[in-house]
C-alpha positions in Angstrom: 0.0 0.0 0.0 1.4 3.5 -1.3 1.5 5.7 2.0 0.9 9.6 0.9 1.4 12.8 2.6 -1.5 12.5 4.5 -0.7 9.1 6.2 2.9 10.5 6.8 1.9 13.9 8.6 -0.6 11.8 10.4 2.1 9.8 11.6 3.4 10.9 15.1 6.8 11.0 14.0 6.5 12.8 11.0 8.2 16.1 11.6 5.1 17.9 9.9 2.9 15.9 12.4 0.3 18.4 15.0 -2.6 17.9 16.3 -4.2 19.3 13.5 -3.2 16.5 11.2 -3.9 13.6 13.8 -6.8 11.8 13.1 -7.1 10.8 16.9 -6.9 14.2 17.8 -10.0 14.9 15.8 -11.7 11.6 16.5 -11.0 12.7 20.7 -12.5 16.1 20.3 -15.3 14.3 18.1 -16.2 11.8 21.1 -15.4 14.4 23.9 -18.0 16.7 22.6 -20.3 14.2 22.2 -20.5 13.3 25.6 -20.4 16.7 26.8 -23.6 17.4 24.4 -25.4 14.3 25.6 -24.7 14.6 29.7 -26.4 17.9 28.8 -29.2 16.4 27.4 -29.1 13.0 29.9 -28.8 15.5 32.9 -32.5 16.2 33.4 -33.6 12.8 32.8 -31.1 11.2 35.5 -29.2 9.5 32.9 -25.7 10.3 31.9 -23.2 8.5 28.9 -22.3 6.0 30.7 -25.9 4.6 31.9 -26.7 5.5 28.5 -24.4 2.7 27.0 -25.2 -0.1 29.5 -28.6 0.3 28.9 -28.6 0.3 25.3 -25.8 -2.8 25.2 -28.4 -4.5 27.7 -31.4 -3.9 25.6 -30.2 -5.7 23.0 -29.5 -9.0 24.9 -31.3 -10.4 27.1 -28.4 -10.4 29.8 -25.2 -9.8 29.9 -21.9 -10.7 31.9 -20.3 -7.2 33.4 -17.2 -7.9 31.6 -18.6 -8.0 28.2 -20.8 -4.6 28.6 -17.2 -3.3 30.2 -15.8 -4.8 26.3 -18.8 -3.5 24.2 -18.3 0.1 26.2 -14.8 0.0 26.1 -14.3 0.9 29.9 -12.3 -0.8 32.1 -14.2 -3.9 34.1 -13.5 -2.2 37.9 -15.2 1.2 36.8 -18.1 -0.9 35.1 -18.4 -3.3 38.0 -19.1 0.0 40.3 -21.6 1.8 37.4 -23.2 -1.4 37.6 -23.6 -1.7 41.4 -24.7 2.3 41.3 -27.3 1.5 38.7 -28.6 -1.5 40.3 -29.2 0.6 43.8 -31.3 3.1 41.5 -33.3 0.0 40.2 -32.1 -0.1 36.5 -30.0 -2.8 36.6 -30.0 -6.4 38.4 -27.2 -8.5 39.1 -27.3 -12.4 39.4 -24.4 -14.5 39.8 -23.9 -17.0 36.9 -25.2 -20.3 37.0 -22.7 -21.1 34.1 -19.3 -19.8 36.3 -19.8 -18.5 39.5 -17.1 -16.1 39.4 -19.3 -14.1 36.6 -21.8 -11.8 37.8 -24.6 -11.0 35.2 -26.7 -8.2 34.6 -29.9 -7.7 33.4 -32.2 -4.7 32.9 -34.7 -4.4 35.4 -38.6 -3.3 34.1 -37.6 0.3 35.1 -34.4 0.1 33.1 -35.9 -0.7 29.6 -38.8 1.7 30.0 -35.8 4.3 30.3 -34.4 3.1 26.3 -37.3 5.3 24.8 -36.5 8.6 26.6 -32.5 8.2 26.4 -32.7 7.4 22.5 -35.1 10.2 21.8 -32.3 12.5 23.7 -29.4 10.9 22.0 -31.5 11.2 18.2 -31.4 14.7 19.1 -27.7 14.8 19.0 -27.6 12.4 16.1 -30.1 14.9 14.2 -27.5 17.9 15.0 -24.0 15.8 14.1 -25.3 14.3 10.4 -28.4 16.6 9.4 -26.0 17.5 6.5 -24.4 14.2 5.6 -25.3 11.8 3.5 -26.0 8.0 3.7 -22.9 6.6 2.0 -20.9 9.4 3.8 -22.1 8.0 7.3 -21.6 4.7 5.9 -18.0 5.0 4.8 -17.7 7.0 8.5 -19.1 3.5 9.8 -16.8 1.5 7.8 -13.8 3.0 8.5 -14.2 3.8 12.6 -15.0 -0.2 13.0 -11.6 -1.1 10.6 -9.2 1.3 12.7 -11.1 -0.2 15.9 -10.3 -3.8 14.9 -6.9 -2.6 13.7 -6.4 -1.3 17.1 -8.1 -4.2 19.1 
């Protein structure tokens, strides 16, 4: 594969290299404002990012093992296990040990946790509606395509 000028000032030791030609850079400020935008919006619902992922990852299984919403969410498995604990004390969440392995705890969303899905995805389609209003389908996607290729890449 030819690499260009863009791949080499995108490179962090390329002496042209900034911030400005990091894609992480822009993909940091990208996810950084999107949380900032959706806690603002989450805020007066009691919901925050965070919450916001569990419950979606949960609502589209049945149950799940805290270290595999920790994978899905990408945060570590000691801050999840606490989120988890916190959510389950507010009644969104419950927690069951494994019958499988007793040394996984599963969690489950609790009647009161998937009747929160409808109000947290109407707040986040708000954000959605503001980010690609003005791009089109094959443009989100290509944006699709390529953040789950550098992700595996990554992974």
């Amino acid at each position: 594969m030819k690499r260009g000028k863009t791949w080499r000032q995108a490179h962090p030791t390329d002496p042209a290299f900034s911030p400005d030609t990091s894609p992480f850079f822009h993909l940091s400020r990208l996810v950084g404002l999107y949380h900032l935008r959706m806690d603002a919006h989450l805020k007066p619902i009691g919901m925050d990012v965070p919450r916001w992922r569990v419950i979606n990852i949960l609502h589209e299984c049945e149950y799940a093992p805290i270290s595999r919403i920790a994978d899905l969410a990408v945060i570590r498995v000691s801050t999840m296990t606490k989120l988890i604990y916190r959510m389950e004390n507010e009644g969104l969440v419950e927690t069951c040990i494994s019958q499988a392995d007793g040394r996984v705890t599963e969690v489950r969303l609790t009647e009161k946790g998937g009747k929160a899905i409808d109000q947290i995805r109407a707040k986040a389609g708000l954000i959605f509606e503001r980010a690609f209003h003005d791009i089109p389908d094959d443009e989100i996607a290509t944006f699709m395509k390529l953040t789950r290729r550098i992700y595996d890449n990554i992974y």
